[in-house]
N, C-alpha and C positions, 0 to 999 in steps of 0.2 A: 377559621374554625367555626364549625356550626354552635348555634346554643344550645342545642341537644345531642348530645352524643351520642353514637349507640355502643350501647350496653355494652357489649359482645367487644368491643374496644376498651371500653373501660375496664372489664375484667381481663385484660391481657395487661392492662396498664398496674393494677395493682400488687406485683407483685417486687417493680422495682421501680414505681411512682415515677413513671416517664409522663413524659409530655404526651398528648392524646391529639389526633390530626385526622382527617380527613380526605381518603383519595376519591379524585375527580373521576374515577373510572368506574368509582362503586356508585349502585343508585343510590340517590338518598333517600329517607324515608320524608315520609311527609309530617309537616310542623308539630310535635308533638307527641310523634308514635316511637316506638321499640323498631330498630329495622329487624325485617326478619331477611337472615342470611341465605345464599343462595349454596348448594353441597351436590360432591358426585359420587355420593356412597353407594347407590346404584348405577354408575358409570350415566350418567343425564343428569341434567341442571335439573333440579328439583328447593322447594322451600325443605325447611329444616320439618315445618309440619307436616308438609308432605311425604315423608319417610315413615315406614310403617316400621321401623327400626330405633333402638334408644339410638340418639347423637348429640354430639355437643359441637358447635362451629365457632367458630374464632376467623374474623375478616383477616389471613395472614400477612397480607401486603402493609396492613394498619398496624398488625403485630409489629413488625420489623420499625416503626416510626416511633410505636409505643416501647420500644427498647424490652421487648422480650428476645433474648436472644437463647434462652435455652430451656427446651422443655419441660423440664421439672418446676420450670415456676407455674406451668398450665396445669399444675395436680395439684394445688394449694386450694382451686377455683374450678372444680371438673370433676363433680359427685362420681364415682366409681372408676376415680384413675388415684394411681400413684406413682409417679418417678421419681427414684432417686438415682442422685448420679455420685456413686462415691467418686469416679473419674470419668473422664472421658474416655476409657479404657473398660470401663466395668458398669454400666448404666444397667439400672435395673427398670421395667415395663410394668406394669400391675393394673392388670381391668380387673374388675369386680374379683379381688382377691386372688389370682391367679396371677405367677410372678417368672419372667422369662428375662434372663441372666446372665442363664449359662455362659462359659468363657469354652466349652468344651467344642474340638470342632466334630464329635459325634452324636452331638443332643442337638436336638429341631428346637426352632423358636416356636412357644406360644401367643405371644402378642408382634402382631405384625407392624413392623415399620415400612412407610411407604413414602419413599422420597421421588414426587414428579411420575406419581401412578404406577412405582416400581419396587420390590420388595426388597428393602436391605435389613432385614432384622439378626440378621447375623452379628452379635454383642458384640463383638468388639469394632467393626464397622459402623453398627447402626447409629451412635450421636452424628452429631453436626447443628452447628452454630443456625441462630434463627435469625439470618437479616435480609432485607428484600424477600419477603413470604408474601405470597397470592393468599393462600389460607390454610389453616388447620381443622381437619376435621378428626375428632374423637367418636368412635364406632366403637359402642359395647354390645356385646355376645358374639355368640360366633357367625363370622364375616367370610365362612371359606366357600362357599357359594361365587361369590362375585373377586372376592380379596387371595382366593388361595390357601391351601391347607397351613400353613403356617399363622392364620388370621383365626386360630382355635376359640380363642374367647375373644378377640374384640381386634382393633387395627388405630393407630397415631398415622396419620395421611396429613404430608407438608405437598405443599405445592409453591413453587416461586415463581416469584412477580416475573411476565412475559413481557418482550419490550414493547413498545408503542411509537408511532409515526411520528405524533410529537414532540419535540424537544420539551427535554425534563430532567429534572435531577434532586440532589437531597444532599445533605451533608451533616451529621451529628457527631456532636466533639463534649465527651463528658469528664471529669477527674473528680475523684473522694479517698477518704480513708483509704490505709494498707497502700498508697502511693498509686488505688486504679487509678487508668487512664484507659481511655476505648475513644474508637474514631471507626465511621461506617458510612458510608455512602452508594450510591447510584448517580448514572448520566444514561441519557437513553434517546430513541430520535432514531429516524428514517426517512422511508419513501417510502407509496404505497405497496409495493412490490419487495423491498428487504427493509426489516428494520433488526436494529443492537440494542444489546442493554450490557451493563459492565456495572458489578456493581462488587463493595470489599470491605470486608470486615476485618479491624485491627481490636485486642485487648488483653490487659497485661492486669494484674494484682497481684502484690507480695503474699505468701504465705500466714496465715492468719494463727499459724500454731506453731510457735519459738521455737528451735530445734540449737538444744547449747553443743551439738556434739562436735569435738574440733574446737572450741572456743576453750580459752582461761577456767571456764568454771566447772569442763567437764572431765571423766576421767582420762583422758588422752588428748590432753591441750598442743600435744601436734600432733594429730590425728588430721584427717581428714577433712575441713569444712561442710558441711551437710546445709544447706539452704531451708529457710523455713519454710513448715508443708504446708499445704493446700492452696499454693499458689499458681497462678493460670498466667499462662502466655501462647495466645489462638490466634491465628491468621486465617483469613477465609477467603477466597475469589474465587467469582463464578461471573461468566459471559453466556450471554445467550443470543441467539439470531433466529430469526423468523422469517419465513419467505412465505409469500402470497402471490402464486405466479398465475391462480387461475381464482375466480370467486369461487368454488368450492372445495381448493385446495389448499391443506395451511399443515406449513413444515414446521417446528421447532429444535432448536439443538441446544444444549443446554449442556453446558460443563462445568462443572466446580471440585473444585480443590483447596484442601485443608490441612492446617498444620498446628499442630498442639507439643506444646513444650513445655507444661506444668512441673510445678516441683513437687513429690511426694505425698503420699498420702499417708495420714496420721492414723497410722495403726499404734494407737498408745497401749502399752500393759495394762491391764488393770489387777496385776497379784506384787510389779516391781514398779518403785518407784524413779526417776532421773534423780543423778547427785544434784542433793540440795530441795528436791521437788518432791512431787507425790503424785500419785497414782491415779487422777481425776484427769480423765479423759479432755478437759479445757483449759490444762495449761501447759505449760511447757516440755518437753520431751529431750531425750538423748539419744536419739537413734542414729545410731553411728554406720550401721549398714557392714558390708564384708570389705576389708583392706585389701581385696582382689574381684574385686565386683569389677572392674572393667572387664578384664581377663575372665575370669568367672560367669558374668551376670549382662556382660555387653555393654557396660554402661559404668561410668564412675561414679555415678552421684544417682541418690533416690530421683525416680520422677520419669516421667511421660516422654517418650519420642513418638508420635502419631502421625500417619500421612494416609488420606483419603483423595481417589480421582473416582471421581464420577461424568461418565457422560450418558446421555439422555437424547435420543431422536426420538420425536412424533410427529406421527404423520396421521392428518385426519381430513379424509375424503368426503364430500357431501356430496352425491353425486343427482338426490331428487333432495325434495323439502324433507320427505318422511324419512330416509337413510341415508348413517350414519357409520362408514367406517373407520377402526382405527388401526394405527401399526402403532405399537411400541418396542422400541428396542434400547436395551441401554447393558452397558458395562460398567461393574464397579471395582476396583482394589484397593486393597489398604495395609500400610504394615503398622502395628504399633507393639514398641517395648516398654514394660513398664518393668523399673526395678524398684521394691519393694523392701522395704525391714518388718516380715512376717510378723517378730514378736516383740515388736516396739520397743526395744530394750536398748543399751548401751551394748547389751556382754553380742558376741561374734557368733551369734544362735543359731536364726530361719533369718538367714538370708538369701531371698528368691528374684528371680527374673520371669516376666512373661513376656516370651516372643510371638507375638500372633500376625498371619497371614492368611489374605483370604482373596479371591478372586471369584466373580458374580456373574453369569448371563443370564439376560433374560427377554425374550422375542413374546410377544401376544399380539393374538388379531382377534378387533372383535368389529360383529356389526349391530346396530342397534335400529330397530326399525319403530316409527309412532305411526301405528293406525287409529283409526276412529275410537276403538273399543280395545285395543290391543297392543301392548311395548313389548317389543321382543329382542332379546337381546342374545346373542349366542358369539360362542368364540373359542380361541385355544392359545395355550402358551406354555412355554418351552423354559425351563429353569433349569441352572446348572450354578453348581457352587465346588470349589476346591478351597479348601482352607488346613492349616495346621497350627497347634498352638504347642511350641516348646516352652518346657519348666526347669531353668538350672538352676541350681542350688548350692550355697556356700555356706561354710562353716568350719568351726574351731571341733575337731572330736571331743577334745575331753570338755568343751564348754556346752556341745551342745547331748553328751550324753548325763553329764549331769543336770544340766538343765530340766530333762524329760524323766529324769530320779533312775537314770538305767545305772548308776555307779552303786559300788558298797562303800559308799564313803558320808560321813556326814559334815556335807560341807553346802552352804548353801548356792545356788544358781547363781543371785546376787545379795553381797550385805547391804545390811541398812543403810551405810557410809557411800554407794552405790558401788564399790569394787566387786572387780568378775573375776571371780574364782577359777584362773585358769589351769589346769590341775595335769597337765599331760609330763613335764619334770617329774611330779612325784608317780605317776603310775608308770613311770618306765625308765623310771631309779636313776632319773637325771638321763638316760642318754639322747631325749628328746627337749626342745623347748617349748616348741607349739607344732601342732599336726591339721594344716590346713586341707580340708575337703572339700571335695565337689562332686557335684553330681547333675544328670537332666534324665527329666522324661518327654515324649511330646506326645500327645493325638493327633490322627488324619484322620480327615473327612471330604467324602467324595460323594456330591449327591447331585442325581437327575430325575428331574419331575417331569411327566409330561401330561398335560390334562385338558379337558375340554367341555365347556359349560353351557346352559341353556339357564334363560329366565324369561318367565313368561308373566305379563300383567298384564287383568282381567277387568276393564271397567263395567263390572255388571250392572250398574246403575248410575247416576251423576253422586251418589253419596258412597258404593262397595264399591271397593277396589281388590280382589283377591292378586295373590302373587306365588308362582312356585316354580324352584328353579332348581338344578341339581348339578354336580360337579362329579366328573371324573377323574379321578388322578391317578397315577402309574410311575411307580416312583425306584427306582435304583442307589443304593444307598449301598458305600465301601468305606470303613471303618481299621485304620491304622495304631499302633504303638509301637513304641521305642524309647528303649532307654539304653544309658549308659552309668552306668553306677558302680564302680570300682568296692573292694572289699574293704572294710575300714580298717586301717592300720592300729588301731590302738586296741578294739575288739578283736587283733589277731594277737595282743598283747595279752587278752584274757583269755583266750584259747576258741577264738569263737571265728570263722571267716565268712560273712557276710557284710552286705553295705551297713552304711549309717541307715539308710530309709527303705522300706521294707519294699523294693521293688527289684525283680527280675532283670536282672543287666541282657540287654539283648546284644550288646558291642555296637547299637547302633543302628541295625538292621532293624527293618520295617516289617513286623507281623501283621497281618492282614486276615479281616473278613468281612462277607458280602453278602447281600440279600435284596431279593424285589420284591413289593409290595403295591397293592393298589387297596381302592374304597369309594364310596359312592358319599357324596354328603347334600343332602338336601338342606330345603329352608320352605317354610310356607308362610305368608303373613295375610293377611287382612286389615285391611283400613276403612274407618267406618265416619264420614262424614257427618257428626251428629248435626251440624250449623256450618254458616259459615265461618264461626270461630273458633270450633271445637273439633277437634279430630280424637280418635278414639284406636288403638290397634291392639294387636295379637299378633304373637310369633311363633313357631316351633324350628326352631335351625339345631341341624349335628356339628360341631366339631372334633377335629380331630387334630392332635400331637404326633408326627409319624414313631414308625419303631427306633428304636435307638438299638441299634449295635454297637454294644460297650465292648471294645477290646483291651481288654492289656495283656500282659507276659505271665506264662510258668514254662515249667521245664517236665520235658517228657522223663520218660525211663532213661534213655540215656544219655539224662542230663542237657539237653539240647534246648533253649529259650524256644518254648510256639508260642501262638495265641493261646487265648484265655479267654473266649467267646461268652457274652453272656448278653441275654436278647429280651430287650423289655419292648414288651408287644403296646402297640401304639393307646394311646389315650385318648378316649370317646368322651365326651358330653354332649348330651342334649341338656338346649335349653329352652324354659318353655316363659315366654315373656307378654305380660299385658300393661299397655298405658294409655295415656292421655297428656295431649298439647292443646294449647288455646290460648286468645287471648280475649280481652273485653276493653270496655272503657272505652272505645275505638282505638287498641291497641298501645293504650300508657300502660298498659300492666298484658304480661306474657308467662304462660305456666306448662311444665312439664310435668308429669310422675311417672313413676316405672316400677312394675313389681317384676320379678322375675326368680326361678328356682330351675339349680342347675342341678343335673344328675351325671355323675362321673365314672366311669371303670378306669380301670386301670391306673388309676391315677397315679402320673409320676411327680418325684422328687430328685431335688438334687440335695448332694449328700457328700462328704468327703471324707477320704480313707486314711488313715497314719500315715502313708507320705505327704499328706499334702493336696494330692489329685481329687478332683469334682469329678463324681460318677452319678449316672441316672438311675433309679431305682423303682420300683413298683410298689407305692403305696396301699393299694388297692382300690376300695369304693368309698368316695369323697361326693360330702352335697354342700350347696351351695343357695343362700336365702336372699334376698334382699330387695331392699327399695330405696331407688331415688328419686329426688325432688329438688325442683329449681323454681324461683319466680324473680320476676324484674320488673321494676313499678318504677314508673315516670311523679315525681314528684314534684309539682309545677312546675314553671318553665328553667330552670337550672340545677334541677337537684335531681339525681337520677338512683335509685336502691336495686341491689341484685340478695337474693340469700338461697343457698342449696344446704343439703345435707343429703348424707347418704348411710345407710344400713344395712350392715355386709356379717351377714354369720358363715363366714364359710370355712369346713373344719374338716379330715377325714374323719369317717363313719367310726363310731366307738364302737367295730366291733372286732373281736378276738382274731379273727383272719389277718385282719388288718396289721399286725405287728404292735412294735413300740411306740408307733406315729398314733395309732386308734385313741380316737376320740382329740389330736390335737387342730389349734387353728391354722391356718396359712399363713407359711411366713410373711412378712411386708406389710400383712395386710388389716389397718385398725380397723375393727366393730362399726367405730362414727366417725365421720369426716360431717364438719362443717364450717363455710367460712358465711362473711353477710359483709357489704361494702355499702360505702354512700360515695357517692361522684360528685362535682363541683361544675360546671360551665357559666360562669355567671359575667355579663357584660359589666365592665366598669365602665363604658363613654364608648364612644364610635368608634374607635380605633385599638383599644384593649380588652384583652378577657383574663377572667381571676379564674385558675383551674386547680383541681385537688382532687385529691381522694384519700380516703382513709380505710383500712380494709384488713378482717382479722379472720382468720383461719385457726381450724383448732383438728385434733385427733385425738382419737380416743388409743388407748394403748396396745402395743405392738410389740410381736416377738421377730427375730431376726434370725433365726435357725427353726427348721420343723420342728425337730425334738420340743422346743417348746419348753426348756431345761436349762439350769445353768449350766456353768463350767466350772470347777474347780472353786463351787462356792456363790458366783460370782453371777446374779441376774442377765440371762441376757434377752433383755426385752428394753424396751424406753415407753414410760408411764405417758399419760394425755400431758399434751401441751399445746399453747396457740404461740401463734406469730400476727404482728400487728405492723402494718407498711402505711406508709403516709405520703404523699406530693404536695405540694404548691409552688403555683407557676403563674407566669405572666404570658399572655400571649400574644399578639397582634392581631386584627381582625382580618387582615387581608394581605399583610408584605409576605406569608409565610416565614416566621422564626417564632421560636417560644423561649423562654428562658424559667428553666425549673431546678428548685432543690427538692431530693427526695430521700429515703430510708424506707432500708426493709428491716428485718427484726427488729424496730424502733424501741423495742422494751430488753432491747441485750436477753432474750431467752437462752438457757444453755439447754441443747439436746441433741440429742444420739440421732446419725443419721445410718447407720450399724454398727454391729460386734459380735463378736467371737473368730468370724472373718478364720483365715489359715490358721493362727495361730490357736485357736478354738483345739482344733484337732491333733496338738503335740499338749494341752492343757494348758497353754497360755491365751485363753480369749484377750483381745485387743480390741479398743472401741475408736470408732470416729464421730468427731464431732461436726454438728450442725455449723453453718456460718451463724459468726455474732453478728451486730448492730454493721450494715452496711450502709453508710449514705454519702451524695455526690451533690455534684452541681452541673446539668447539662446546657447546653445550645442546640438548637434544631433552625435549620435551615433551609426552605425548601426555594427551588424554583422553576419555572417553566409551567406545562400545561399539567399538572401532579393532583 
């Protein structure tokens, strides 16, 4: 392990105080400097300075060593990102305030995920485990220029480790609290002509939030067993092969597949308490779920079934020194079910299923030429998505129309003593006991993009660089619903025949509507070489959200389920960006800033109706403020400092057109983000290194619904808080192994990572909680030429 680390490592390392290493395939920097990273945000090896664009890079290969396995710890440490991942089912994306979610298969992604230079931001597809990573690069504003019209305000671009000819490998084996255990590796090696890499990520932790339901102390001690929530159980393998049959031809094939089997997410009440407990979102829960959730809901028991295949062919031709062709081609599918206890409760309320399915192509050709004065890049690529998300739904009638206050009766949801008032004996004079319902809805979505781009850079001098490129896109978009929703039997007891949930029974049958659309999106930058240390830029880029054609059901004149068409016209920002990167000191100390101000129409939201269902909506005109900053200073020869902070006003416009949203902030997204870290590499003797870091992050406060309003009394936002992570390790100077203990939340913080969530929208908001105090004990093993 070097005595200096770079930076750009060690902020990957501090979010779960792994071990920090050094791959042989990256340059090193020289004795004393910051390395500055190599990025292909403009499709060419470029420095991070060199990019007339805000970015943030992370050496991914080093990530995966340094036990970052999941994105969201990259947003603790990455001024103008946030990720949260309530699951691996529902991850939410956030650049500079702007937050892409959606679970809908009729809403477009605004923050672009890009797995191996291909776009999977479709939510429920888009997680996947971080182990064996080449690099991550973070790209704020809008990136649809080069990235695609889903790259609206910014792109997360993973890239993994490719094989190599020499025999090499890795092996890391960790266990801590909640009974983790994780195990990951690689083996790699060839000849000149093929080489393989194999590499597999195993990890397991029990649920961190007690769930008494089915046990002795709750109200139905033979009920069900319900597993505690927030527990993860991820498998991940991925092969790759490489052929080099000519010197300027180089194939890649790349496949990975993934499997998630977590237990539940802690949708706690916060108006009902669990028998015995209270209402505080960080302890214990009764969530019993539906006694016909299998049958029902697809699934017996709360929690995650996830399965992801990705395969990845590039092909890249160099046929002179100046050009530079590529082919990409890859397919993605995945199916994942998550069932869910909507309204955290014991009583037989919202209990929900989400089945989602989705299917990805995507073909691009691009060629990239370096002349003297001139990089030209031009190309086109072909997208196709089919995806659907079914929503079924289970519950007791009379539990769940009391619950919602639709009875004349005063009796409560749940008593204090936590018994469920289940009331369907007395409204139908004894000849009923209990009147179990069901219900589903689903959305399709069918979209085809086709577009084709040009980028042109100008070196007008050895110090200007100008750049201006522009995107055509062409896009076909078919938007589905259905449902099934029977009449409810106890409301025919009142005199009333409709369902329990206020949707259009279609018997099943798929209503359908369609629309094409196209748009032009440019980008212009300038790069101004003030030194050799100093770079200085300007940006003006358009983004764009496509249209969303929101369908669901009504019934004509006579009576017959159609569409219910309603067409929120696509979402524009420009964004208009100026900064400066540099370093000094002969590069012990490296700095960023970025001012930038975003102008929005049509701004969309998402928004959910009294069934339950997420729809997109037209906010109107929304702006957007802010400035980031980062520096990293070498502090003699084993102590290394990073600190960023970021400042984000971004709100819709306060004005009367605007609706009930005017004048509020953007969900997810806190005012001030800042963390500030100190690193450790310091030699004990010839043969040992003492390694650490200590490293604290903070937020300023956040609302988790646009409204920007409680629920039923009841806050829902989460006030500023920080998180403080810690390492110390031993390492060897040359066997490759290290041996470290580490913790994150090391100060047990309690905090909201959301609420109001589904249950928000029947008046039971439901919160989840942050992970507590996590810490372990690893081994890192490498060997070969690594």
């Amino acid at each position: 392990m070097q005595q200096h680390t770079p930076l750009y490592l060690a902020l990957a390392a501090l979010a779960t105080g792994a071990p920090i290493a050094v791959a042989q395939d990256e340059p090193r920097p020289a004795a004393g400097q910051i390395e500055e990273v190599s990025v292909y945000a403009q499709r060419r090896e470029q420095t991070v300075a060199d990019v007339p664009i805000s970015i943030t890079a992370y050496s991914g290969d080093l990530l995966e060593r340094a036990n970052i396995i999941e994105l969201d710890a990259l947003s603790d440490i990455t001024p103008g990102l946030v990720i949260q991942e309530q699951s691996p089912n529902n991850p939410g994306f956030v650049i500079r305030g702007i937050t892409s979610d959606s679970g809908s298969s009729q809403a477009a992604p605004r923050v672009s995920v890009y797995y191996n230079g291909v776009d999977v931001s479709r939510s429920r597809g888009s997680y996947f485990e971080l182990f064996d990573i080449e690099r991550v690069e973070v790209v704020k504003g809008p990136q649809a220029t080069l990235f695609g019209t889903a790259a609206s305000v910014g792109a997360v671009s993973v890239y993994t480790a490719r094989p190599q000819e020499e025999l090499a490998g890795s092996l890391t084996v960790n266990a801590g609290n909640y009974s983790s255990r994780l195990a990951r590796g690689f083996v790699t090696g060839g000849s000149d002509l093929v080489q393989a890499r194999l590499a597999f990520q195993h990890r397991e932790r029990d649920g961190f939030i007690d769930n008494i339901a089915g046990s002795p102390a709750s109200q139905n001690p033979d009920g069900f067993r319900q597993s505690d929530l927030q527990g993860i159980e991820r498998t991940a393998l991925r092969s790759s092969l490489r052929l080099t049959p000519t010197d300027d031809l180089t194939i890649d094939f790349v496949y990975t597949w993934e499997e998630n089997d977590d237990t539940g997410t802690s949708f706690k009440n916060g108006l009902y308490a669990p028998t015995g407990g209270d209402s505080s979102p960080f302890s214990f829960v009764e969530m019993a779920g539906s006694p016909f959730s299998e049958a029902a809901l697809g699934k017996a028991d709360l929690g995650i079934e996830r399965e992801v295949e990705d395969y990845n062919l590039r092909m890249e031709w160099q046929p002179t020194e100046r050009l530079t062709v590529t082919s990409l081609s890859a397919w993605r599918e995945f199916e994942s079910l998550e069932v869910f206890d909507a309204d955290g409760t014991q009583a037989w309320f919202l209990e929900f299923g989400e089945d989602a399915e989705g299917e990805q192509f995507n073909q691009e050709l691009r060629a990239v030429y370096s002349g003297d004065r001139f990089t030209t890049i031009v190309g086109a690529n072909y997208f196709d998505e089919e995806g659907s998300q079914r929503v079924p739904f289970s519950t007791e009638e009379s539990i769940f129309l009391n619950c919602v206050g639709a009875l004349p009766v005063d009796a409560a949801c749940i008593e204090p003593d936590g018994r469920v008032n289940l009331l369907t004996p007395v409204l139908t004079s004894g000849l009923l006991d209990v009147l179990p319902y069901s219900s589903e809805f689903a959305n399709y979505g069918k979209n085809e993009i086709l577009s084709a781009f040009a980028d042109v850079t100008w070196a007008a001098s050895d110090a200007l660089e100008l750049t201006a490129g522009l995107r055509y896109i062409d896009e076909s978009r078919e938007s589905g619903f259905s449902a099934i929703a029977p009449n409810s039997a106890l409301l025919g007891f009142l005199g009333l025949n409709q369902p329990l949930l206020p949707v259009v029974d279609t018997g099943g049958a798929i209503v359908r509507a369609d629309g094409s659309f196209d748009d032009w999106l440019p980008r212009f930058n300038a790069l101004w070489r003030v030194s050799d240390s100093t770079n200085v830029y300007a940006t003006v880029s358009k983004g764009r959200r496509s249209d969303v054609i929101d369908v669901t059901a009504t019934r004509d004149s006579a009576g017959n389920a159609v569409a219910d068409v309603t067409e929120v016209p696509a979402e524009i920002v420009w964004n208009y960006e100026v900064g400066a990167k540099g370093a000094s000191n002969d590069r012990r100390l490296s700095y960023s800033v970025s001012l930038f101000y975003q102008d929005y129409s049509d701004f969309q939201v998402t928004l959910q109706d009294d069934a339950g269902n997420f729809f997109t909506a037209n906010a109107g005109s929304a702006t957007n403020l802010g400035v980031e900053a980062d520096v990293r200073a070498l502090l003699g020869s084993s102590l290394e400092l990073f600190a960023n902070a970021a400042w984000i006003d971004a709100e819709i416009d306060d004005d009367a057109s605007n609706g009930t949203l005017a004048g509020n902030r953007f969900r997810l997204q806190p005012e001030w983000t800042a963390s500030t870290g100190l690193f450790l590499d310091q030699p004990l003797n010839g043969a040992l290194n003492l390694t650490g870091s200590l490293v604290y992050s903070w937020r300023s406060e956040v609302f988790f619904e646009p409204e920007n309003a409680p629920i039923a009394g009841l806050p829902i936002e989460e006030d500023a808080y920080g998180l403080l992570s810690a390492r110390i390790g031993i390492a060897s100077a040359g066997q490759g192994w290290e041996l470290s203990v580490f913790a994150s939340n090391l100060l047990d913080e309690e905090y909201l990572v959301d609420a109001g969530n589904t249950g928000g929208s029947f008046g039971n908001p439901t919160f989840v909680a942050g992970p507590p105090l996590f810490w372990g004990v690893q081994l890192d093993y490498d060997f070969g030429a690594y």
